[in-house]
Backbone bond lengths (Angstrom), bond angles and torsions (degrees), N, CA, C in turn:
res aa  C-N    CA-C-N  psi(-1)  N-CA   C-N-CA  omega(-1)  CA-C   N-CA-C  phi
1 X - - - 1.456 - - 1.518 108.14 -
2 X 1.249 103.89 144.60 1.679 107.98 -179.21 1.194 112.45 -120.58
3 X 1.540 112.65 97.30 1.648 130.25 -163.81 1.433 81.93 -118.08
4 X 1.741 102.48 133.91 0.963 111.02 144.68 2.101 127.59 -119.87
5 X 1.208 96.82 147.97 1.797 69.26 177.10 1.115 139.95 -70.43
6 X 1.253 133.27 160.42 1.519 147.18 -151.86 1.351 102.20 -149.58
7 X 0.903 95.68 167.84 1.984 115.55 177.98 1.668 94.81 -97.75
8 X 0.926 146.21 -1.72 1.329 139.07 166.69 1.960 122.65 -116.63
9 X 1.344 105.72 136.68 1.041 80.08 -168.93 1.918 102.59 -129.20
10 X 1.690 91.38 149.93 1.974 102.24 176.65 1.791 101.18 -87.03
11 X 1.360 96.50 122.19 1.242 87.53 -179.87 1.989 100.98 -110.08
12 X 1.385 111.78 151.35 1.666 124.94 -167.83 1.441 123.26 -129.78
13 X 1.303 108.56 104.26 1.199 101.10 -178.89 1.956 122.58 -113.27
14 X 1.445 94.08 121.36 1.177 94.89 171.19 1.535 145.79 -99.88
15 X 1.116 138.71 124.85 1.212 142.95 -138.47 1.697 98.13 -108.36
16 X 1.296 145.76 92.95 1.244 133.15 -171.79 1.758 121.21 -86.48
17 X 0.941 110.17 113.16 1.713 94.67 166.22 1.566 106.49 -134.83
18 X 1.821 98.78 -164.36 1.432 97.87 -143.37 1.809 103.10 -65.22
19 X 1.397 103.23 -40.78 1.566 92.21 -172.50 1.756 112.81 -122.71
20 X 1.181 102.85 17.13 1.977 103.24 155.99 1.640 104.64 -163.32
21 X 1.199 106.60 -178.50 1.766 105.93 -172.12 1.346 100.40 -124.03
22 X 1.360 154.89 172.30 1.117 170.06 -144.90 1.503 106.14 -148.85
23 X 1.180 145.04 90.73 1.568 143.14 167.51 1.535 123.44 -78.31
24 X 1.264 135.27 121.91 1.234 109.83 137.61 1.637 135.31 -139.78
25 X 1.334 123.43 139.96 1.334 123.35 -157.97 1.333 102.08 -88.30
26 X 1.460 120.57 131.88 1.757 143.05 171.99 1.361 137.29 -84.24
27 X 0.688 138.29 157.12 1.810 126.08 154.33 1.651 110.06 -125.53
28 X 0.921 95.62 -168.74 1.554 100.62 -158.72 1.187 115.35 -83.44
29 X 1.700 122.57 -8.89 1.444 120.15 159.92 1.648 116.14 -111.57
30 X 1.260 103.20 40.26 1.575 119.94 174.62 1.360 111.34 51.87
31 X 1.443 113.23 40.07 1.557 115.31 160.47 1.677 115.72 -94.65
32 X 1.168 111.56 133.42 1.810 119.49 -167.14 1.324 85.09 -79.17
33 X 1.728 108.70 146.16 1.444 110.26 -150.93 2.170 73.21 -135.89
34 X 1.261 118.94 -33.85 1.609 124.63 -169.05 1.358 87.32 -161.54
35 X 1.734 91.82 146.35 1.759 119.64 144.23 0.890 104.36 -144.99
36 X 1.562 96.49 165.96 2.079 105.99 -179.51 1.530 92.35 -179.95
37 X 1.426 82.38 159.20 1.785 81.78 -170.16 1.441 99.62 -110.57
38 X 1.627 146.77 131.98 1.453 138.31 -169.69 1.499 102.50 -109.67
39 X 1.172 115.07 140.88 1.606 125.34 167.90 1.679 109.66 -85.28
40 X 1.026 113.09 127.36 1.439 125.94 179.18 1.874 111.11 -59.22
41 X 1.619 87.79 78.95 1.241 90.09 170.83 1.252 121.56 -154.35
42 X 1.192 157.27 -170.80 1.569 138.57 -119.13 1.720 78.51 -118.41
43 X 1.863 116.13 -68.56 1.164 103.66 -172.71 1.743 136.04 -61.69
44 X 1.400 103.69 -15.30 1.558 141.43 169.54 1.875 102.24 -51.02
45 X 1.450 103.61 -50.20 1.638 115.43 175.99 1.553 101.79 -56.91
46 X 1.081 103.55 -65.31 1.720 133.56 -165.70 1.927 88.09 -27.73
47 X 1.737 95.53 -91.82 1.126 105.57 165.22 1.664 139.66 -6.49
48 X 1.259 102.88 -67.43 0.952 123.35 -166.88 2.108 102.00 -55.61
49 X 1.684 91.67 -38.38 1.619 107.48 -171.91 1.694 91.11 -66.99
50 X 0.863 114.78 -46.50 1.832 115.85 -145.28 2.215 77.82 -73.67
51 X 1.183 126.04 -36.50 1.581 115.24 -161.39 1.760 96.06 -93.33
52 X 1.248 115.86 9.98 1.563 121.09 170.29 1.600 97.78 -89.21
53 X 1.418 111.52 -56.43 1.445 111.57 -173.37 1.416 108.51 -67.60
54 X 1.302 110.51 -31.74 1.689 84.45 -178.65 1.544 108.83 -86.44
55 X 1.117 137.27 12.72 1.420 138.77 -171.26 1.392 96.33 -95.63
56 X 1.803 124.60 -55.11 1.149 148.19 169.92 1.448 91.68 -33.05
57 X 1.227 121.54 -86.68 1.534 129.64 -139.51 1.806 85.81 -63.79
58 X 1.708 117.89 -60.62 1.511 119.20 -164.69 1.591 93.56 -28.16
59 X 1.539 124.91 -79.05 1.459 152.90 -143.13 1.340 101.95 -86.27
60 X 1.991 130.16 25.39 1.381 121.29 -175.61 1.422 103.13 18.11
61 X 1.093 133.83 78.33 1.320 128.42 161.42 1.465 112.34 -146.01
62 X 1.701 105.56 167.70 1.161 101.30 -162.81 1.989 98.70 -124.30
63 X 1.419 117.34 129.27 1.223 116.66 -160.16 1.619 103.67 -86.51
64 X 2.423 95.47 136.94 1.343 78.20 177.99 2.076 99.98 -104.98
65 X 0.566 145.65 23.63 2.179 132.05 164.26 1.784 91.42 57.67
66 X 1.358 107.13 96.96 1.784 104.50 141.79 1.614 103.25 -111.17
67 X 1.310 114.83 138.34 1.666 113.28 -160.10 2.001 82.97 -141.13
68 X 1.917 85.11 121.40 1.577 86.77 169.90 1.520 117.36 -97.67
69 X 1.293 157.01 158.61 0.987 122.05 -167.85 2.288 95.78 -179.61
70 X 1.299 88.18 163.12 1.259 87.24 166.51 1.704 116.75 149.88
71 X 1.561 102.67 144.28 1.805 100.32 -172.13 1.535 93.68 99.46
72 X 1.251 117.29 21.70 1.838 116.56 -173.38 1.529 114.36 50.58
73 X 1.431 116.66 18.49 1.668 97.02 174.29 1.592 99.45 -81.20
74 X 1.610 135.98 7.92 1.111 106.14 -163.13 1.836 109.44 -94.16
75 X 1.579 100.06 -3.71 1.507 117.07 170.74 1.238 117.45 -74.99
76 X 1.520 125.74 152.50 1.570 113.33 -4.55 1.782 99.12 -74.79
77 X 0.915 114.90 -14.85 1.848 115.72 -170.78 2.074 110.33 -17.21
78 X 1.535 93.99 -53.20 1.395 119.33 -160.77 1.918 91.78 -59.16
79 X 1.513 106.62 -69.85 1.674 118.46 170.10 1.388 98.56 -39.09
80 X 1.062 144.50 -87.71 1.703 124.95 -159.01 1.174 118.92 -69.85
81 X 1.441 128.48 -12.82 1.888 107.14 144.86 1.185 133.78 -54.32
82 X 1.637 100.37 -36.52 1.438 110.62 -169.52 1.497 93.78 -75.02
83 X 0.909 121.43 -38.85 2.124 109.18 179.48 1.272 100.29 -76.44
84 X 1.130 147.63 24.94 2.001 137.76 159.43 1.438 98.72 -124.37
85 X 1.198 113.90 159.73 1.377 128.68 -160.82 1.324 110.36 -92.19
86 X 1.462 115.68 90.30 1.174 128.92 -155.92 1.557 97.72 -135.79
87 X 1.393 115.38 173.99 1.520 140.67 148.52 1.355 125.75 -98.53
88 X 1.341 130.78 101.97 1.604 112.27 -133.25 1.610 85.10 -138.63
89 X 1.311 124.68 126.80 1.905 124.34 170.51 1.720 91.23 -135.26
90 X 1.434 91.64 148.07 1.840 104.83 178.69 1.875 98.78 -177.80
91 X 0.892 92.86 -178.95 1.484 125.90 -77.81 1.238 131.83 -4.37
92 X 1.339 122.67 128.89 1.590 100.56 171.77 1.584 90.88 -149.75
93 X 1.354 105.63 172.85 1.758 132.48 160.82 1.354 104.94 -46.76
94 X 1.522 142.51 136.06 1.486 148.59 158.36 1.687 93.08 -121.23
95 X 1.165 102.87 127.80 1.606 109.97 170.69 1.821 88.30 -82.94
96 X 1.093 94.66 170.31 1.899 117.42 -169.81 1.270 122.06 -129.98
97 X 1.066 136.86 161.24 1.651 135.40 -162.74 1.826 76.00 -99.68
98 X 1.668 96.08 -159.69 1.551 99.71 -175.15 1.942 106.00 -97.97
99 X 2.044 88.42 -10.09 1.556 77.69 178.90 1.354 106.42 -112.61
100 X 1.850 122.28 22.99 1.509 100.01 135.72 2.078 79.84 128.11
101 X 1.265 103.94 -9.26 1.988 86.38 -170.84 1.266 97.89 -100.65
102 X 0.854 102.01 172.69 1.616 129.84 -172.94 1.643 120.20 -59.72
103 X 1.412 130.49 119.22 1.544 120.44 -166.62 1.386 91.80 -88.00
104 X 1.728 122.90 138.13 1.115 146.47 173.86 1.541 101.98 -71.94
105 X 0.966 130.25 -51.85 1.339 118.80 -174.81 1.587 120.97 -64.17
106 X 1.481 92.04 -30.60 1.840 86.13 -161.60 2.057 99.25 -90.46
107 X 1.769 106.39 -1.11 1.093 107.52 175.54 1.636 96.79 -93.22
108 X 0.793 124.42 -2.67 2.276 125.01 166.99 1.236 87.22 -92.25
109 X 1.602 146.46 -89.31 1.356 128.94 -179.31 1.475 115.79 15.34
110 X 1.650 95.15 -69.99 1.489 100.74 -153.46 1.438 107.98 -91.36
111 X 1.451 112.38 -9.92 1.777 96.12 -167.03 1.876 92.77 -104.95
112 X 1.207 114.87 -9.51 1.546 108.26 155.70 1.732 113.61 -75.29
113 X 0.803 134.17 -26.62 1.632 139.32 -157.35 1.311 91.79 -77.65
């Protein structure tokens, strides 16, 4: 991915479980900008990168990765963020909507803190 930095930032939160992940993409006054739910699978990753960059580039912004995760389902997912030029914290707690994705705000909370 070809992020460069910006004064604005996409913030991403990922929700990991055993057999798909929960995404959702932020902006900087905690308005949900995307969700989607990904199946743990190689081209599912792929994807997921190519709709970061175009969110990135749309929103000049620069993405920060809060990734909840744990029991190793969050691999390899966790390894190929960490190799793109990202802002990347995990494991941690993601609070959840009621149908299960990731709250944008409380994932800015944490990747400003």
């Amino acid at each position: 991915m070809s992020t460069h930095p910006t004064s604005h930032t996409l913030f991403v939160g990922i929700d990991v479980g055993s057999q798909s992940h929960a995404v959702a993409f932020g902006d900087e006054n905690g308005n949900i900008l995307h969700e989607f739910e990904m199946p743990h699978t190689h081209e599912s990753f792929e994807h997921f990168f190519q709709v970061l960059e175009q969110y990135a580039h749309i929103h000049q912004a620069t993405p920060r990765i809060a990734m909840e995760g744990y029991n190793g389902w969050a691999r390899p997912l966790d390894q190929w963020i960490l190799k793109e030029d990202t802002i990347f914290r995990a494991p941690l707690k993601i609070a959840h909507t009621h149908n299960g994705l990731c709250r944008c705000e409380i994932v800015q909370e944490i990747l400003e803190s």
